[in-house]
C-alpha positions in Angstrom: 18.9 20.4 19.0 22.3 21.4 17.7 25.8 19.6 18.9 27.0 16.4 19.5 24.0 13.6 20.6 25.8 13.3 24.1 26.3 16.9 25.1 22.6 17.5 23.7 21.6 14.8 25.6 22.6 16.1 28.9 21.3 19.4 28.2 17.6 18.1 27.9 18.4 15.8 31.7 19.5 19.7 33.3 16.1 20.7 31.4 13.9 17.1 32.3 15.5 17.3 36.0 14.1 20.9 36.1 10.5 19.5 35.4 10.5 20.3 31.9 7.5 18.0 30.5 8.8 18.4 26.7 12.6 17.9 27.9 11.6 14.8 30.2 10.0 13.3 27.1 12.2 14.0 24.6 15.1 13.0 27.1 13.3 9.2 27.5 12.9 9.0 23.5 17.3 9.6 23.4 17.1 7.2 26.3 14.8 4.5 24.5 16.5 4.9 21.3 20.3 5.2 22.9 21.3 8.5 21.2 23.5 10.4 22.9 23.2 7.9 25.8 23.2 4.5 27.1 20.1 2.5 25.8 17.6 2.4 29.2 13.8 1.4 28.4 13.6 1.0 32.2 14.7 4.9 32.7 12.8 5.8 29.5 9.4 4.9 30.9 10.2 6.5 33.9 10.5 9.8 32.2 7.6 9.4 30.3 5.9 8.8 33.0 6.8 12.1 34.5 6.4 14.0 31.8 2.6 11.8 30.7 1.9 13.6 34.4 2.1 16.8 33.2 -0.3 15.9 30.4 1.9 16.1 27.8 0.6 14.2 25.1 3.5 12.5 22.7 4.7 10.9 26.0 1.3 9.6 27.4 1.4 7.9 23.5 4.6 6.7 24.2 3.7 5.4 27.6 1.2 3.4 25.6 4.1 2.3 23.4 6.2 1.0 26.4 2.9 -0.7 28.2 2.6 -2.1 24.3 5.9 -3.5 23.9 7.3 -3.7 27.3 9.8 -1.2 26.8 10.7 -1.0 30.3 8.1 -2.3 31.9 6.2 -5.3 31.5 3.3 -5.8 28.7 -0.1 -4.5 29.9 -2.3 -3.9 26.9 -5.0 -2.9 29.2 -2.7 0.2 30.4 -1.5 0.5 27.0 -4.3 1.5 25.5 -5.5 3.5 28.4 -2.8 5.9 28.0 -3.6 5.6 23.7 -6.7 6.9 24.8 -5.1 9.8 26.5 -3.5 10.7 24.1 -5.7 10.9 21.6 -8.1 13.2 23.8 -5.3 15.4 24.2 -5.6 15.8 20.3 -2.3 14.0 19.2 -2.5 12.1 15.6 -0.7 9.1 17.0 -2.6 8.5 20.1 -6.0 8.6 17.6 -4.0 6.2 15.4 -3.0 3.8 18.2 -6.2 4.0 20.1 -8.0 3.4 16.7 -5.8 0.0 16.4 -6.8 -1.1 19.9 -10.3 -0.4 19.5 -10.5 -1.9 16.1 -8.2 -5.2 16.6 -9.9 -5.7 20.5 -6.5 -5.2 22.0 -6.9 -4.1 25.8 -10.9 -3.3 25.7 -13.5 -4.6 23.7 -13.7 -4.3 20.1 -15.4 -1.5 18.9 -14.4 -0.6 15.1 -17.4 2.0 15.0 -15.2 4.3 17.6 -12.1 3.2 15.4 -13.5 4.6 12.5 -14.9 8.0 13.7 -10.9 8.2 15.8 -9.4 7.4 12.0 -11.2 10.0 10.1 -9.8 12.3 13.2 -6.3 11.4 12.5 -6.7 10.9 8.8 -8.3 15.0 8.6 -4.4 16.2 10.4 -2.9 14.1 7.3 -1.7 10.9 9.6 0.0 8.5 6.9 -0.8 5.0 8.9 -4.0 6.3 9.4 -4.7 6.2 5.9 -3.1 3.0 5.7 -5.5 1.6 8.5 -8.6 3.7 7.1 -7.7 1.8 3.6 -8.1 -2.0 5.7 -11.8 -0.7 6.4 -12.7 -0.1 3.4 -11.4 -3.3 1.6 -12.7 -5.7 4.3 -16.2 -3.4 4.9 -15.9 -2.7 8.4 -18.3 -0.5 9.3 -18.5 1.0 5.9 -19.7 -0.5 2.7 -16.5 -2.3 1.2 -15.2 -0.1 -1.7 -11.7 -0.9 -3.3 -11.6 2.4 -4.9 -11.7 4.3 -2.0 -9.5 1.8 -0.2 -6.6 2.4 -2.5 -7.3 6.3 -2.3 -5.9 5.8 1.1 -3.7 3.4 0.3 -2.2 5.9 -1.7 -2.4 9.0 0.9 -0.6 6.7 3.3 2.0 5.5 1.2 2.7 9.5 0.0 2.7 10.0 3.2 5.9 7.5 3.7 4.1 4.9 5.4 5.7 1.4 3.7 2.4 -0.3 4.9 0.8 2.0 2.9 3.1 1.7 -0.1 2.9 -2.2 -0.3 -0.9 -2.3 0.0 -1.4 0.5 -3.2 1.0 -1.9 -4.9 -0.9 -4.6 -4.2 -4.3 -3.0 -5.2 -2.4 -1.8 -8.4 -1.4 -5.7 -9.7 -4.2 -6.9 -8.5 -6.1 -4.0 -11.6 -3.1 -5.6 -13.6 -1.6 -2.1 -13.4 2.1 -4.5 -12.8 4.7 -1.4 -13.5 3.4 0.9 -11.3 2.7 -1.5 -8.9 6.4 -2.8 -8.8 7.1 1.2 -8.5 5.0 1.2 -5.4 6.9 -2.2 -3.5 10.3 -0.8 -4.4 9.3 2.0 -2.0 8.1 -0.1 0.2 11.3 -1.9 0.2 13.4 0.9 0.2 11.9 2.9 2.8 14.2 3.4 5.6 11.2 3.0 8.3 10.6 -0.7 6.6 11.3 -3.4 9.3 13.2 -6.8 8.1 10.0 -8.5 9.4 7.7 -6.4 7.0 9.9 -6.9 4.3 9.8 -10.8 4.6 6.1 -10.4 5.0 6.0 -8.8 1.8 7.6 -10.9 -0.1 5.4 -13.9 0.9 2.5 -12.1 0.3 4.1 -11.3 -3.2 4.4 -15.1 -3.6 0.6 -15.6 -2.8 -1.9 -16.2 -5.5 -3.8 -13.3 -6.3 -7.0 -14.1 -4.6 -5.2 -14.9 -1.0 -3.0 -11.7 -0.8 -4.4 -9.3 2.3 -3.7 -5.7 3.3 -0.7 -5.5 6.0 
């Protein structure tokens, strides 16, 4: 949307006020991320809410995302991944990839990396970068598929083109660990230079570049 953040901002609460389900949920992201307006997770998650009631699927994904992080409301991983699961019936890459991570890491219902894997290769086919990044995990530590490092650094690789830094460190790290170093250094300065890496990834990185060979994992 063109124009200032705060005069754009007030157009989309005329737009969510009118029950406008893609207004009300882009007005909680601006809200969430205080663009255009004062930081509120409480009022964020209330607009999701609204708009998750009209089925719209990005904010039933980002309902998850509050119950997740308690953004607004307090941490339910139960209800977080309920409204994953929403989403990702509704067809929406990032409610796969987030239900897939529930259902593969037992976060909120039982563990079931089978139903991860068939929701991955859902997200993966509409060309989800940390899907590929988490599709590339299964295949280096054989869940539910036979272990194959070739194929886990294919998607390794399709994440980290993609612009996922998770994806970008872990080709790098399949690349030094073939002794490929250069292009493996190539790899973690994207990584590290990717606007979307957090300080905490990046000072998990760098430990894991400190590990010996044999004890550095996928992230």
């Amino acid at each position: 949307m063109n124009g200032p953040a705060d005069k754009a901002a007030q157009w989309l609460y005329t737009a969510a006020e009118h029950d406008i389900a893609e207004a009300q949920a882009h007005y909680a992201q601006r809200l969430l991320d205080g663009i255009g307006v004062e930081k509120d997770p409480h009022q964020a998650f209330q607009w999701f809410k609204l708009a998750a009631g009209q089925n719209h699927a990005m904010a039933m994904n980002m309902l998850g995302r509050c119950y997740e992080n308690g953004w607004g409301v307090r941490v339910d991983m139960l209800l977080a991944t309920y409204w994953f699961r929403l989403a990702a019936h509704a067809g929406l890459d990032w409610g796969m990839y987030n239900y897939a991570t529930s259902l593969a890491l037992g976060r909120g219902v039982a563990t079931d990396r089978g139903e991860a894997l068939r929701w991955l290769r859902k997200a993966t086919s509409m060309g989800h970068a940390k899907s590929w990044n988490l599709l590339g995990g299964f295949y280096e530590d054989g869940w539910e598929v036979e272990a194959d490092l070739t194929i886990a650094a294919d998607c390794y690789r399709a994440a980290g083109e993609g612009g996922d830094f998770r994806g970008q460190f872990n080709y790098g790290r399949l690349l030094a660990q073939q002794g490929r170093i250069q292009d493996a250094r190539a790899w973690f300065h994207l990584a590290d230079g990717n606007p979307a890496t957090t300080h905490a990834f990046r000072e998990k990185m760098r430990a894991f570049l400190n590990m010996p060979p044999t004890q550095s994992r996928h992230a």
